[in-house]
N, C-alpha and C positions, 0 to 999 in steps of 0.2 A: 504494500500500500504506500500512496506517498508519505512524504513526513508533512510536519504542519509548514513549513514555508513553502509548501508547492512542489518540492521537486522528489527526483527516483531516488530511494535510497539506496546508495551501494554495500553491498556484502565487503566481505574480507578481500582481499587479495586472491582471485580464483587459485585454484588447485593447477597449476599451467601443463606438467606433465600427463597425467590422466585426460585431460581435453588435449594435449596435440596426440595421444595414442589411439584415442576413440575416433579422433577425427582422420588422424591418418590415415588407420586400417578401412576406414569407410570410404574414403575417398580414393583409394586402393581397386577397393572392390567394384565401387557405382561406376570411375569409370573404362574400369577393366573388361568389365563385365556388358556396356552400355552395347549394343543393338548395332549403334549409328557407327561406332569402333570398331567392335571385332570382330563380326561378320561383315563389312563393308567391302571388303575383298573378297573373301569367301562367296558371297550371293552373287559381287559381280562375274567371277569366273565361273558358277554356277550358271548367270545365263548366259555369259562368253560361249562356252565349253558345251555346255550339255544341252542349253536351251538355243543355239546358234543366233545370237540375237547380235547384233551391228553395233558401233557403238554410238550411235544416237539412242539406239533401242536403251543400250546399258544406263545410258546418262538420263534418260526419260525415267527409268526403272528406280533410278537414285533417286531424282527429283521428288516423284509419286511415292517413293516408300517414306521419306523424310516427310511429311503433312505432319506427322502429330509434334514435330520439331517446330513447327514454324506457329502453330498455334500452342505453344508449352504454356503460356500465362492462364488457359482455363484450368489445367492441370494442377497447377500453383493456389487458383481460387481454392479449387477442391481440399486441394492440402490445410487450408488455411481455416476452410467453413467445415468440413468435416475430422469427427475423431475415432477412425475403426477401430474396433472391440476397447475400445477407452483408452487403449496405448498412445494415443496421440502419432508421433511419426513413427515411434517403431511398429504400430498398428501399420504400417504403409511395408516397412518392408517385412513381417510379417505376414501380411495379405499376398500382394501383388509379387512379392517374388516367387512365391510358388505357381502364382496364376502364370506368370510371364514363361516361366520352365513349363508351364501346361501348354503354353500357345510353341515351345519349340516340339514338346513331347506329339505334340500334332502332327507338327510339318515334318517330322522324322517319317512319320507313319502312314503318309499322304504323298501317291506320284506327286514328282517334279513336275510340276510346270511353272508359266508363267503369272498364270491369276492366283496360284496356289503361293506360289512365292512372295508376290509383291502383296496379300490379304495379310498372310503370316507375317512377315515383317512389319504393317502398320500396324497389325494387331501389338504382334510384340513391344516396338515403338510404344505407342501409347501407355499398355500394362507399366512399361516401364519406366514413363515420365514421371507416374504418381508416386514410384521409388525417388526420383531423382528430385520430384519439386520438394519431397519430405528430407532429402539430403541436404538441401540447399534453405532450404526454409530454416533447419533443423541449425546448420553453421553459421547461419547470418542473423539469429535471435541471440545464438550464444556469445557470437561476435558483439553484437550489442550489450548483452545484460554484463559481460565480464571483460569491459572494454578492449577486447582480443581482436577486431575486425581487421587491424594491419598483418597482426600475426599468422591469424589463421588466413588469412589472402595469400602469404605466403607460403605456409603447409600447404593448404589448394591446392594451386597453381601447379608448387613443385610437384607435389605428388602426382596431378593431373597428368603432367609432362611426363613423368616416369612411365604410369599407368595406358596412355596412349602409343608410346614407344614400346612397350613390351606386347600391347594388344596387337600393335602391327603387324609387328616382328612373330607374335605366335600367328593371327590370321593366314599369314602367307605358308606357314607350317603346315595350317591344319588344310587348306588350299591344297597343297602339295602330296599330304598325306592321307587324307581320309572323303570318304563316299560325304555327299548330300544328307543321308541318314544317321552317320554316325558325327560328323559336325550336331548336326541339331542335339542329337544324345547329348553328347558333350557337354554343349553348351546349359543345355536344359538341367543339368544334372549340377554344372557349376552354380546358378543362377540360386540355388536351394542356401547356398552359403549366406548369401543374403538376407535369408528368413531367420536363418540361427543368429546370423550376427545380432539381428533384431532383438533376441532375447538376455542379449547384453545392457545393462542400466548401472552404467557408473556413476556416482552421487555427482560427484564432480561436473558432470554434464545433465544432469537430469532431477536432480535435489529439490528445485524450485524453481526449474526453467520455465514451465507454463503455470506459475502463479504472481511470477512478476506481470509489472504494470507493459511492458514494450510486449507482451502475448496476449494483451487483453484486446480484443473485436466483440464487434456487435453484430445485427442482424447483416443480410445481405446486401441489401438494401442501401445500411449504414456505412457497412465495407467500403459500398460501391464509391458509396462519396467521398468514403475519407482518402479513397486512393485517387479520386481525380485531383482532390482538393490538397496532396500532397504535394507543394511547389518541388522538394527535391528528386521524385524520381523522374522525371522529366529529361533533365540534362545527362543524369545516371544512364539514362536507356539508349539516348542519344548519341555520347560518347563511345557506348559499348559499341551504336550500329556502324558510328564512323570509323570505330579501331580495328574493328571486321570485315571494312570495305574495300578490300586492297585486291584489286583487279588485275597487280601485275607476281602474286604470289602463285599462286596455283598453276591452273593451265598453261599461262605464258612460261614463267620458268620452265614447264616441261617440254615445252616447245622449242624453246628457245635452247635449251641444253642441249637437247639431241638432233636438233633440223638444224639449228645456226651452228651451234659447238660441235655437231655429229659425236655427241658422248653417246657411249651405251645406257641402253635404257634402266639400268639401275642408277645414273648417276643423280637421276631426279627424287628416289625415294632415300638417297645417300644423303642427298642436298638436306632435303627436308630432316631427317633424324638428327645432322649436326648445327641444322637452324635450331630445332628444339632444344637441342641438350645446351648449346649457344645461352637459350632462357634461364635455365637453373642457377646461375652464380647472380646474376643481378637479381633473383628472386628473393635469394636469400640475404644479398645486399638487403631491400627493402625491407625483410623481417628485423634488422640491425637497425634500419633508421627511422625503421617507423616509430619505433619509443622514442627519439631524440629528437625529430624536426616533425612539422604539422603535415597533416595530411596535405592541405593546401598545398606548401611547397613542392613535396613530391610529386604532385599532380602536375607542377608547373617545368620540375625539373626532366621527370620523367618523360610527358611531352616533348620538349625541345629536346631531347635525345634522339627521340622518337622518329621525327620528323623525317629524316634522311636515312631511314633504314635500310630502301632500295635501293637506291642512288649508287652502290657500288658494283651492283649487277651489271650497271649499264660501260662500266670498262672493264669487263670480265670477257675473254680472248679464249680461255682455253676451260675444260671442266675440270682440272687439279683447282684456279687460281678461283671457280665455284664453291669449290667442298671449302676449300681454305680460309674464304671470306663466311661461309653459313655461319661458322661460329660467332664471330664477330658484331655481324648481322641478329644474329638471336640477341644477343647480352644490351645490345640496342633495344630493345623491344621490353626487358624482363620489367626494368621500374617502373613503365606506363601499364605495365597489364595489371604486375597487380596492385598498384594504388585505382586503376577503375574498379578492381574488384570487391576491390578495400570499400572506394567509395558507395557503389551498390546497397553494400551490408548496411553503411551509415544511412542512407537512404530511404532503409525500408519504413513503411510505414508500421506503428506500432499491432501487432495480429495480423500483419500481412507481408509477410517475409517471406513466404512462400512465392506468392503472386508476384510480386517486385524482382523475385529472384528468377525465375522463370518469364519474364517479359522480359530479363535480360538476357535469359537464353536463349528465346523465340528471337530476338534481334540480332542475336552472335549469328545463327542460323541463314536465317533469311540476309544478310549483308555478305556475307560470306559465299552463297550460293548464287545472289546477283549480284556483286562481284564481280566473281571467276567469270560467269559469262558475259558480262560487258569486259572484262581484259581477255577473253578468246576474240570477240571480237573485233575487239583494239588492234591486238595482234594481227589478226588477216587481214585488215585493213591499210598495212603497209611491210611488203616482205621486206623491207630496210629500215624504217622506224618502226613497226607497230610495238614492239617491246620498250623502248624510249616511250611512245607514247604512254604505255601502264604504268610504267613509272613514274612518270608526271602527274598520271589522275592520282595513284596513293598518296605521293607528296602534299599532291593539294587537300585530298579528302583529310589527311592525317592533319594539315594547318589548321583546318577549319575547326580541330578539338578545343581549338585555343580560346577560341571567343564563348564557347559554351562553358567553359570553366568559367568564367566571369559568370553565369548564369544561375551555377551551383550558389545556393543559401550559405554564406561565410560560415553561421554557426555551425553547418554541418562540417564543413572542413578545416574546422580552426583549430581544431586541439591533435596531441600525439597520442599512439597508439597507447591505452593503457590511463590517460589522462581523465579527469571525470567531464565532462562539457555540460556546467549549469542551463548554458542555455538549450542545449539537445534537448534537456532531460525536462525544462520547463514545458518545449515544444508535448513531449510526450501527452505531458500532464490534460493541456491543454484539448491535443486531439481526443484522448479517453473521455474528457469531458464534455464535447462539442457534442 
């Protein structure tokens, strides 16, 4: 409850070990595990291969199975307005991760085909947003109530990175090695971890989490308003869609490495593995300075790092002088990803972390997707510059972060990770009371 001057009162100093553990292993598993990750190779050489589909067909197949991606923020409601068997989010993984292992245990036991394929996968998809909005929901309340939100942006992210890098790298395994039927087995069988993990409840994480005032919501109604009427997620969402819009990442790079540089065709999924790993050291910069300097700043420093991360693509001659710069190029990128992430968490509206958290996923998704196809486009538009070109549209879309951070509410970005913010905590008070 608050105290008598209005504002959230804070507990001790959280338990920090036991929440980056829980959150670790979770963050391990949601996106180890995620649909859109580790069958994403797997399904496309499934209709590559067996279903002899083209690759417009593959990239239509992509586009149509990702739907419950691009709408994640209803998924997010749900988390936020609903409480299965009273667990609240472990109620979520719980539930749906055994449904989600039900919708592979199907597609195991059901001919290949095409409609069979791309049903099962939006099914799965969806089953397993309501995991993912209850993971995110789940990190960005705790981030709030235990002023952790820079910290754990850092665990994230890192983790996330890890976790996408090994799903790859097994995808293309299980690609290589196993039938249609026995991938689904598999998968279906792993996904069960998730339900047990469910019946883990460390105090640390789970004590008092939904009886503080930043878990408290009203009708839907109420919800509805108090999330339009939230001036912060606005730029939050915005930022994530412009830091996702990078038209000259995807498709052109791969284009460009093997038709311009005539590299072999691994040298694009090389590219990309030591871009990411490139992320990891400036992530964990971040978790070091988010205690010591304001959110603010890092948003602003991070940024202007940020800016020029493609820029070196474009006097890259050979694919050795590619691989060499990805790292480089990654560690550019790592303090703008996670202070947006950071910021999100600050962002949410109080009982709707869920939703907030998932319209920024819906946004990573959809920018990300039109994107890459407006930088295919770019690209065949001039066999001498079209790559120049994508680099110029990132550069610019990435400038344009700048004037939206003036946009961000000061109080939400003025203090350091771990710091109390009288004013946030007024805000709270305020919304639960409207």
């Amino acid at each position: 409850m608050p105290t008598p001057d209005g504002t959230v009162p804070t507990s001790l100093p959280p338990r920090t070990r036991p929440i980056y553990v829980y959150f670790g292993l979770l963050t391990l598993l949601v996106y180890f595990l995620a649909p859109e990750y580790l069958l994403d190779i797997p399904t496309a050489y499934m209709m590559k291969n067996r279903l002899h589909a083209s690759a417009p067909e593959v990239s239509l197949f992509r586009l149509l199975s990702g739907i419950p991606l691009y709408v994640a923020f209803l998924f997010g409601l749900v988390r936020d307005r609903w409480n299965p068997l009273g667990w609240r989010d472990r109620g979520y993984f719980l539930l749906f991760a055994p449904l989600t292992a039900a919708v592979f245990f199907w597609m195991a036991f059901t001919p290949l085909s095409r409609t069979m394929l791309l049903a099962g996968m939006i099914l799965a998809m969806a089953t397993f947003r309501l995991i993912f909005a209850a993971y995110q929901g789940l990190i960005a309340l705790i981030g709030q109530e235990t002023l952790m939100s820079g910290r754990l942006s850092t665990l994230s992210n890192t983790v996330f990175t890890v976790a996408i890098i090994l799903a790859a790298f097994i995808s293309g395994l299980l690609s290589e090695s196993l039938s249609p039927t026995q991938i689904f087995l598999l998968v279906g069988g792993l996904m069960v971890s998730i339900a047990l993990f469910g019946l883990w409840k460390p105090a640390a994480v789970f004590g008092h989490a939904y009886d503080a005032p930043l878990a408290a919501g009203s009708d839907f109604r109420g919800d509805v308003r108090r999330l339009l009427r939230h001036r912060a997620i606005y730029p939050a969402v915005l930022i994530s869609v412009l830091w996702n819009f990078n038209p000259g990442l995807y498709t052109p790079v791969q284009f460009y490495l093997t038709n311009k540089l005539h590299a072999p065709d691994d040298t694009y999924s090389n590219f990309m593995g030591f871009f990411l790993i490139g992320l990891i050291p400036t992530f964990l910069l971040y978790g070091y300075l988010c205690t010591r300097v304001t959110a603010s700043r890092l948003l602003w420093w991070g940024t202007l790092i940020a800016i020029p991360q493609m820029i070196p693509l474009v006097f890259v001659h050979s694919a050795t002088t590619a691989l060499i710069l990805a790292v480089p190029m990654g560690m550019m990128g790592g303090v703008a990803t996670a202070a947006y992430f950071d910021l999100a968490m600050r962002s949410c509206p109080p009982g709707l972390q869920g939703t907030l958290m998932m319209l920024v996923s819906a946004g990573w998704w959809l920018a990300a997707r039109g994107s890459d196809l407006l930088g295919a486009q770019l690209y065949a538009s001039s066999p001498e510059h079209g790559f120049f070109y994508c680099v110029i549209a990132a550069v610019v879309v990435y400038v344009l972060i700048l004037p939206v951070i003036l946009w961000i509410p000061k109080h939400v970005i003025a203090s350091t990770d771990g710091e109390r913010n009288l004013a946030l905590e007024a805000e709270v008070i305020n919304e639960i009371k409207a």
